[in-house]
Every structure is written in structure tokens, then in C-alpha cells.
ROKOLSE-259638 format. One record per atom (N, C-alpha, C): x negated, y, z; residue in three letters. Coordinates in steps of 0.02 Angstrom, whole numbers, plus 50000, padded with zeros to 5 digits. Layout:
N
XYZALA;...
This chain:
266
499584994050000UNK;500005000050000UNK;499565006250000UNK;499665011449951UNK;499385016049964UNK;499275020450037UNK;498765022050051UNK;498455027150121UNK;498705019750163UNK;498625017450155UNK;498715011950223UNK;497785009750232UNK;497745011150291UNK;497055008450320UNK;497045001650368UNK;496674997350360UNK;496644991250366UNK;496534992750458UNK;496824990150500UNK;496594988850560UNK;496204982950583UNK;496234981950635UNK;495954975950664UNK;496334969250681UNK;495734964150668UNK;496084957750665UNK;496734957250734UNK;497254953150710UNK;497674953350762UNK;497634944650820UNK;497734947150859UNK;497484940850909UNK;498294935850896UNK;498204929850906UNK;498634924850878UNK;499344925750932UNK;499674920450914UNK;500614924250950UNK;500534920050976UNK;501074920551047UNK;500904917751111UNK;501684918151119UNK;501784911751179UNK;502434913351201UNK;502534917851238UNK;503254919651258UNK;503474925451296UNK;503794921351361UNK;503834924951402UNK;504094919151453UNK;505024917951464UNK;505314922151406UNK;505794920751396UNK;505874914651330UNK;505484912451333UNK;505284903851285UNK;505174907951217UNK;505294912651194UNK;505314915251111UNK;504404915451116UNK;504274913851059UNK;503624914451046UNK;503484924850990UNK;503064927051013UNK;502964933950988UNK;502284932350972UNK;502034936950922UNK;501614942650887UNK;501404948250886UNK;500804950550937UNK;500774958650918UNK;500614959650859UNK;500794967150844UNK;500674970550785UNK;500224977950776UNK;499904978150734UNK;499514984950740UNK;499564987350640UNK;499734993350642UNK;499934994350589UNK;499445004950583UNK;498995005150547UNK;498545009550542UNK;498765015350477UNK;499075021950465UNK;499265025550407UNK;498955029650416UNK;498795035950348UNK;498505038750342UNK;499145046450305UNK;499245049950336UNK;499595055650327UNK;499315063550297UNK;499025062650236UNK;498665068550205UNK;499165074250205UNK;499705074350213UNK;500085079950215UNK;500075082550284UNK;500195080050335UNK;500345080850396UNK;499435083250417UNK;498925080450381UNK;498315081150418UNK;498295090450380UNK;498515089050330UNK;498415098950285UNK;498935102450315UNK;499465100550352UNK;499705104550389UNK;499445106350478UNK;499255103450478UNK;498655104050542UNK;498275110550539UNK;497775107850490UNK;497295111750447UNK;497845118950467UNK;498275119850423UNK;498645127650417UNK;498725129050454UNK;499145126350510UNK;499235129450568UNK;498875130350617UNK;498195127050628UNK;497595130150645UNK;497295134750627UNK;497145137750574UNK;496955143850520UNK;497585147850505UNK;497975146150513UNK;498665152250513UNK;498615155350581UNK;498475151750618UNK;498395156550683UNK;497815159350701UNK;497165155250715UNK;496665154850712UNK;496275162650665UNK;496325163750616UNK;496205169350576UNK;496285176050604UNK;497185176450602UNK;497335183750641UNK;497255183850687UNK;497015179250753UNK;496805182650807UNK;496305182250823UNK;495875180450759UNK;495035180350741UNK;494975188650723UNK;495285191750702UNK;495535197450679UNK;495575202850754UNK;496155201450755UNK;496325203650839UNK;495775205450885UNK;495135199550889UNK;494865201050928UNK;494115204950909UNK;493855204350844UNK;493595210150827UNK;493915218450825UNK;494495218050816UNK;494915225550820UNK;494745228950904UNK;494745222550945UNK;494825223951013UNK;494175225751051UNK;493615221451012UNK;492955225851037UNK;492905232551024UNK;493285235950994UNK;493205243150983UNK;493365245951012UNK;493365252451050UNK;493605255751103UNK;494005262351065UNK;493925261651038UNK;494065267150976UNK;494745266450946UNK;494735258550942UNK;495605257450905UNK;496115258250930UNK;496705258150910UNK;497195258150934UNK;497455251850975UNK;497295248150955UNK;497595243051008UNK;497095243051064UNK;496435244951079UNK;496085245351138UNK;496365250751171UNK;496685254951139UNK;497175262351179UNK;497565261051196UNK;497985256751158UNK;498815252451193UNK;498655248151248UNK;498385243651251UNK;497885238851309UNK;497795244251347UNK;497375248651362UNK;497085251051417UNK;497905255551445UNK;498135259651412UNK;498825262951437UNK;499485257351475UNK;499545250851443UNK;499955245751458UNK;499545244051526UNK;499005241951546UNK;498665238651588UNK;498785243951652UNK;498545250151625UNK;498695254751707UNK;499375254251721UNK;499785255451672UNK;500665258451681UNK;500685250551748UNK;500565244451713UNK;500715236851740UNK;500445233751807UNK;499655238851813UNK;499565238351900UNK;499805242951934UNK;499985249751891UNK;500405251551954UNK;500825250051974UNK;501315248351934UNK;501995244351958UNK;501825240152016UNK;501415235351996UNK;501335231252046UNK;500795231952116UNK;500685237252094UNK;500325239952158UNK;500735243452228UNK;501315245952178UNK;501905249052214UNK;502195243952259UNK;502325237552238UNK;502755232652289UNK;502295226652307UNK;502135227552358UNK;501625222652413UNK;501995214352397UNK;502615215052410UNK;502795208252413UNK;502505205952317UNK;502685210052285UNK;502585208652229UNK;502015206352192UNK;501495210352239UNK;500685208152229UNK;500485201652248UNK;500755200752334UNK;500675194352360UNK;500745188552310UNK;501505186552268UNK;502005181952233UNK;501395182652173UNK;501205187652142UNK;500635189752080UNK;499945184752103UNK;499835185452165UNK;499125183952164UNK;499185174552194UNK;499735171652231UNK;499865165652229UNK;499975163652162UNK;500345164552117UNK;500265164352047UNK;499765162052018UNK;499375167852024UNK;498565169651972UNK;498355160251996UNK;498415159152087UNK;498095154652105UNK;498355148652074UNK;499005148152090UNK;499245141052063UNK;499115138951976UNK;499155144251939UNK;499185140351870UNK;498445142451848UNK;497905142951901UNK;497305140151865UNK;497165132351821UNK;496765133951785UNK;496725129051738UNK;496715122851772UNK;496455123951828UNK;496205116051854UNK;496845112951889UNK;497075115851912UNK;497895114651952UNK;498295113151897UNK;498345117051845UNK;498915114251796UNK;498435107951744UNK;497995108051747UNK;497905100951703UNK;497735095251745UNK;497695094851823UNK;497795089751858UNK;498575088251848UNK;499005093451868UNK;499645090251845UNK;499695088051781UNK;499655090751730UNK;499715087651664UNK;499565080351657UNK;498855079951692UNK;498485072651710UNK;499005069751742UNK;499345070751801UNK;499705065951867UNK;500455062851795UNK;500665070251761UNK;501175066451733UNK;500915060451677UNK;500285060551623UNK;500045058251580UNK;500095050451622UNK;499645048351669UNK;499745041051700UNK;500295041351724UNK;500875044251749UNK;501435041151740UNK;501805037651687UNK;501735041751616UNK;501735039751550UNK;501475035651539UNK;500945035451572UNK;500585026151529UNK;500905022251595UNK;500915021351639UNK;500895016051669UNK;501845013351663UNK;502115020951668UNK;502695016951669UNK;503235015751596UNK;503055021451552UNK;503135019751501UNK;502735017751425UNK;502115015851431UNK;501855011851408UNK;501475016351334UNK;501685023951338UNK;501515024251288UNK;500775028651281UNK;500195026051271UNK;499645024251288UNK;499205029251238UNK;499545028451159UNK;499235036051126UNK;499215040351137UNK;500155040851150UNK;500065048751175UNK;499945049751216UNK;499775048751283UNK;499595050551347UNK;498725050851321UNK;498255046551283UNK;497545048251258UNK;497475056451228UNK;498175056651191UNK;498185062451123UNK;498185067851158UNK;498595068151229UNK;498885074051259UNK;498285075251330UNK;497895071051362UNK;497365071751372UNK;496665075851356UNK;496545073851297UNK;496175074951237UNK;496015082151231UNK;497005084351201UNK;496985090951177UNK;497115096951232UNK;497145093751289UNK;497125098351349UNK;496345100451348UNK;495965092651348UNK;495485098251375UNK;494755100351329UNK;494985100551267UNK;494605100951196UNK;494965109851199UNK;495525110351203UNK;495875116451206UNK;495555120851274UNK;495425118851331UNK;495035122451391UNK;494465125051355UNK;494135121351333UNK;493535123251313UNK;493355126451267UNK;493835125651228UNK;493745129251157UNK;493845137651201UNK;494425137251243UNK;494445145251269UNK;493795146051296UNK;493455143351334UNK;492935144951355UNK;492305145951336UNK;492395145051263UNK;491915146851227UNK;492005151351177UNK;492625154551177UNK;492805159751128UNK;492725165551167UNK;492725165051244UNK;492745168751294UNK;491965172051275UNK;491675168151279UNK;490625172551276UNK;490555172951193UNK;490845169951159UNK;490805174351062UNK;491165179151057UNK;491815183051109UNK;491655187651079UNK;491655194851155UNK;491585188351219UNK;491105195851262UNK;491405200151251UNK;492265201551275UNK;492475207751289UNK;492585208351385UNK;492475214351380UNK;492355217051457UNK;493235214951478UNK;493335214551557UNK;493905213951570UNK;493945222351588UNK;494765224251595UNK;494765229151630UNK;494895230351689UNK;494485239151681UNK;494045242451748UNK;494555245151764UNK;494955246151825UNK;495165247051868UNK;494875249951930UNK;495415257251944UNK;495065259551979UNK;495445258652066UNK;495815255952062UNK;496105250852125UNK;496595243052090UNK;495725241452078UNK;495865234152044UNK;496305227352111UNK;496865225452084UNK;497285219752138UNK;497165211652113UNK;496495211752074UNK;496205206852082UNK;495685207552051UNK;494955201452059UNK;494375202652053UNK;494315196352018UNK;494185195451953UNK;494075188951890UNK;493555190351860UNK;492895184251860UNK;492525183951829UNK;492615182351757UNK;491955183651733UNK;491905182051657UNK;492265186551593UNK;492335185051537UNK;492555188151500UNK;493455189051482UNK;493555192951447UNK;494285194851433UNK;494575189851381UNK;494435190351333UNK;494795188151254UNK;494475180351252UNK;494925176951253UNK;495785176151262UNK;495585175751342UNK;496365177651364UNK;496645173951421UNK;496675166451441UNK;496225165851482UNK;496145157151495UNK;496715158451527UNK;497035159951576UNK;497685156151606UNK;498385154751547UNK;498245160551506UNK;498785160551464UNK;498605155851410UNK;498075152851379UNK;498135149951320UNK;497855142251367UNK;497775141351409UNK;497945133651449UNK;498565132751465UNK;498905138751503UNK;499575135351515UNK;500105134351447UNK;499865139351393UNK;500155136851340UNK;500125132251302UNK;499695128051295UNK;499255124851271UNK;499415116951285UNK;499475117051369UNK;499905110951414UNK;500425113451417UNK;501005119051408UNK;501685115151409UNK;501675111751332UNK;501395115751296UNK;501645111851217UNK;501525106051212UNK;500995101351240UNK;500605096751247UNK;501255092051294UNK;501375093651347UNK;502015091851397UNK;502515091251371UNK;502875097651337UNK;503535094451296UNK;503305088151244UNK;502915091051194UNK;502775083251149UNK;502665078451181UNK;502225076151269UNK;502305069251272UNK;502945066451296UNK;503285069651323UNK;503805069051364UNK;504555067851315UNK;504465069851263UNK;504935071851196UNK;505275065551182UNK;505115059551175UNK;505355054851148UNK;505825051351233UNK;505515053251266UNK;505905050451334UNK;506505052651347UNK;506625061851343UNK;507105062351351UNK;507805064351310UNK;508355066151331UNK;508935066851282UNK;509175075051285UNK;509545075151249UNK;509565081551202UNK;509285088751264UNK;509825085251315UNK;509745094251387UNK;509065091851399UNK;508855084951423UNK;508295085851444UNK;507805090751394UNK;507875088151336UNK;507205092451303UNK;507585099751302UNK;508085101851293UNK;508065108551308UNK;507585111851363UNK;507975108751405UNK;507615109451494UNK;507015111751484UNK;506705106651477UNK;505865104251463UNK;505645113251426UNK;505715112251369UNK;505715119251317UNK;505715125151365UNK;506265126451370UNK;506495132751425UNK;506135134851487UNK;505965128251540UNK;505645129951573UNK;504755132051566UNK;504545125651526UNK;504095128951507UNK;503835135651473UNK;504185137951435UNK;504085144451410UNK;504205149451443UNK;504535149951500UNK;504685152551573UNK;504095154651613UNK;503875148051599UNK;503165147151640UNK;502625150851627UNK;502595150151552UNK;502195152851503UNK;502105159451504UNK;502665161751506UNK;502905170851493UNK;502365172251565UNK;502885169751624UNK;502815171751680UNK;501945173351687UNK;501945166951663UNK;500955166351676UNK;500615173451631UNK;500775175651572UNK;500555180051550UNK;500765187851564UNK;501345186451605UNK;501345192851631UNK;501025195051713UNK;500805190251741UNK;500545188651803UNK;499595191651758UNK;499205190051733UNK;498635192451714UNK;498705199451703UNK;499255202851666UNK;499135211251665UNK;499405214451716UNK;500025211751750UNK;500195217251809UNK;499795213951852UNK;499075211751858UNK;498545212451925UNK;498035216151892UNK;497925215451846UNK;497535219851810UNK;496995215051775UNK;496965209451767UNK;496755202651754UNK;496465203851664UNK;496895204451628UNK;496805204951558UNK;497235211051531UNK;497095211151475UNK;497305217851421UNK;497775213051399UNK;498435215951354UNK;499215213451330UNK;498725207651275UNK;498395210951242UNK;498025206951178UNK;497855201751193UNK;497285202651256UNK;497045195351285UNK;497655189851300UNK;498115188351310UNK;498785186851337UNK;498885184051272UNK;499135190751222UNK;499505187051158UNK;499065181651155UNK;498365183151138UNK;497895178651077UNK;498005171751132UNK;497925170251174UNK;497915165651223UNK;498465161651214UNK;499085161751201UNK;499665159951204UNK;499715157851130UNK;499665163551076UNK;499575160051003UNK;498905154850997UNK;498385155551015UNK;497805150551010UNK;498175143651053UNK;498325142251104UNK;498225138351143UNK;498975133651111UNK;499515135651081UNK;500215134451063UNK;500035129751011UNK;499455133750976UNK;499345132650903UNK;499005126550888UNK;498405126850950UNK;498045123550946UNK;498125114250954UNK;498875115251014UNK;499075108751054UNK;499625108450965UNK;499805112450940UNK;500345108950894UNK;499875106050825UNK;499445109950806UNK;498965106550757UNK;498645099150794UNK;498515099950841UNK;498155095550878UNK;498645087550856UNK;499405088150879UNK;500005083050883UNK;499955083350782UNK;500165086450751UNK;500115084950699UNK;499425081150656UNK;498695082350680UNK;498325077750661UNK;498645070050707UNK;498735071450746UNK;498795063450783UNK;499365058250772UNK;499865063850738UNK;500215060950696UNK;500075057750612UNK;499515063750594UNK;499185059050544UNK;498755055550535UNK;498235053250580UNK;497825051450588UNK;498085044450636UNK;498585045850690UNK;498515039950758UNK;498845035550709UNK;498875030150765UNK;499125023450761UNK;499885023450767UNK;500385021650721UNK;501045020950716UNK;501315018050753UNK;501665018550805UNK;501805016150883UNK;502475009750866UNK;502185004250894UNK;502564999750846UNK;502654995050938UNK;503294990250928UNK;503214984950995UNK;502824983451013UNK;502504983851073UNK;502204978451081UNK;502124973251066UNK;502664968451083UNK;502534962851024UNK;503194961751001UNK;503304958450954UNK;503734957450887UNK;503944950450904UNK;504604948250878UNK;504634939850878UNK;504284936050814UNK;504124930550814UNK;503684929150781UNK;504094924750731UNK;503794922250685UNK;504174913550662UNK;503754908550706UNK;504074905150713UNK;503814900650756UNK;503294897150706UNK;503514894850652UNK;503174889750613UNK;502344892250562UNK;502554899250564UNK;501994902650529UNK;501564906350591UNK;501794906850628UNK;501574910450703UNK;501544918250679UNK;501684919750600UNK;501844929050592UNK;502274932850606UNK;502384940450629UNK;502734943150664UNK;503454940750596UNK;503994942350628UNK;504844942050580UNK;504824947450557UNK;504364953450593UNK;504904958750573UNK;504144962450580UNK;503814967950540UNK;503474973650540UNK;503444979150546UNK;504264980050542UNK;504524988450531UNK;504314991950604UNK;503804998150580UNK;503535001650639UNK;504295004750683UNK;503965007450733UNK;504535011150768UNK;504005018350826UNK;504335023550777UNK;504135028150787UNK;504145033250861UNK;503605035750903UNK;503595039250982UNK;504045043150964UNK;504535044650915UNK;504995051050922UNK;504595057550899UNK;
């Protein structure tokens, strides 16, 4: 069959202990469309806020003028209400990267262990933390200063562009709804959707009213990190392994599976 890639030998069929004798199956495709749509939507995003963040080293442009005017108007607000700062700076704490991708992790082995599905919990792993890093290294290429504040309500090392809280937590809900996607039914995935993007918002508005990042840093963080976990699911859709039974009933007499027809994670 065309784009079909040969897998590995399959180990012989065995009974089941409900007396039927089964067959695993492993079935390997190759998705050139789905892998060039990857491709795009990595470089559809990827580009303009490759863009974005040369505009933003300038102090001169306009969007470094909008950033710096948005950023004061946003700590003062929140400088004004104490309780508000407090709820801001528990925030900042909880959806550090490392807190939200241990959870991501706690739900991922729930996914394998109790529902068995073993790619995607690898895939969604993977692109969590290929996606950390990638922020963390876009962070020192392009070495923008955070802003100076002159009654700064929090104190963050390192660089501005992108927002690591914002393009991790975006990054893992998208990653979260897709593993979770095939499990649940219609409200659940609403749910799922909604809250996360809740989360999301919240998290990126929590970095400028402390004075954490500029609006820009935020966007690019949220488009990089969205982008990155959905290109990410679309190679793994063209590239992974076609999620098929475990095992299949067999013929008894040939010991080959009856039936081949994959069955798709949703």
C-alpha cells in the first residue's frame, strides 16, 4: 500500500483467558499531508512573532511604547489593591513551569496506566518539555530586558520575550485537551477547552499586572507555545503509530489477526 511503512515483526497469537485465541497488531502510516501541515503551522506562527520580537528590541517602536504605557497603567492597578497583589503573586507561584508540568506529568501516568493509551501520553510528554525549552532558549536569542519598574510587585529573573509562564501554560493546556480528547464526551471536552483557556488568559494577565512581562511578551508566548503543542500533535499524527487493539481475535487455524481495521485515539 502506498506510504505504508513496514513495522516490526509481530510476536505469535496467544490465548486470551476468555478461551478466544488473539493477535496483536501493529500497523505503521506515513501522513505527508498532515506532516506539511505541521510544517505551516509552525512557520505560520513561528515567523510573525519572529517578527514581533525584533520590532520589540527597539525602544523606539511603537509597540515598545504600547508595552511600556500598558505595563505601568497594569501595576498600578494592581498595586492599588493589596488583596489583589497577594492572589497575583500566589498565581505567578503556582503556574510556574515546574508545578504545571508535574501536573501535566501526574495526569499523563494516569493515562497510561489506566487507560492504556501509551503514545499519547509519550507524544504529550515529549512536547511539553521540547516546548519548555525551546522558550528557554528563545529567551537568551533575543535578550530583551524585562520591565523596569519603579515600584516593581515582583522581582523575575532572566529575560522577557516570550513569556515562559504564558507559552508553557499554553502549550500544556493544548497538549491536555488533545490527550484527554478521545476520553471524554461532548461537555466534557467543552469543559476541558474553556477551562483551560481560562487558565491561560488568567496566567497572561497575572505576568503584566505584577509587572513581570510587556503585553507582547504574553501574546508571543501563548501564540508560540499553542502553536507549537498543535504542530507538535499533527506531526504525531503523521508520523505515530495508528492506535489499533491491543489485540485482535485471531483465526484460530492461521493464528492471523480476523480483522486489521485500525481504530483511531480520536
Amino acid at each position: 500500500m502506498s506510504g505504508c511503512v513496514t513495522g516490526p515483526a509481530l510476536p505469535p497469537a496467544r490465548a486470551h483467558r476468555d478461551g478466544a485465541t488473539y493477535a496483536p497488531t501493529m500497523d505503521r502510516w506515513l501522513h505527508p499531508r498532515r506532516l506539511a501541515q505541521a510544517a505551516g503551522l509552525a512557520l505560520g506562527v513561528g515567523l510573525p512573532v519572529l517578527a514581533l520580537a525584533v520590532v520589540t528590541r527597539s525602544e523606539a517602536s511603537a509597540v515598545h511604547r504600547a508595552d511600556v504605557q500598558t505595563v505601568r497603567a497594569a501595576t498600578r492597578l494592581a498595586a492599588a489593591d493589596p488583596d489583589l497583589h497577594r492572589a497575583l503573586l500566589a498565581w505567578q507561584e503556582a503556574f510556574q513551569a515546574r508545578w504545571v508540568n508535574l501536573a501535566a506529568a501526574a495526569l499523563c501516568v494516569w493515562v497510561w496506566t489506566r487507560r492504556g493509551l501509551r503514545g499519547r501520553v509519550l507524544w504529550a510528554l515529549a512536547t511539553i518539555l521540547v516546548t519548555w525549552g525551546l522558550g528557554n532558549v528563545l529567551k537568551v536569542l533575543v535578550a530583551r530586558a524585562r520591565p523596569v519598574m519603579e515600584d516593581a510587585l515582583t522581582r523575575a529573573p532572566g529575560y522577557s520575550f516570550p513569556s515562559g509562564h504564558a507559552m508553557n501554560a499554553a502549550a500544556t493546556g493544548v497538549v491536555v485537551v488533545l490527550l484527554v480528547w478521545p476520553l471524554l464526551g461532548r461537555r466534557g471536552r467543552a469543559a476541558v477547552v474553556v477551562v483551560t483557556t481560562v487558565l491561560v488568559v488568567a496566567t497572561a494577565a497575572d505576568r503584566v499586572l505584577l509587572g513581570a512581562h510587556y503585553p507582547s511578551d504574553v501574546v508571543a508566548g501563548i501564540a508560540l507555545g499553542g502553536a507549537m503543542a498543535g504542530a507538535s500533535y499533527l506531526g504525531y499524527r503523521g508520523w505515530g503509530e495508528r492506535a489499533l487493539p491491543r489485540e485482535v481475535p485471531a483465526d484460530p487455524a492461521t493464528g492471523t489477526p480476523a480483522s486489521i481495521e485500525p481504530r483511531g485515539e480520536g
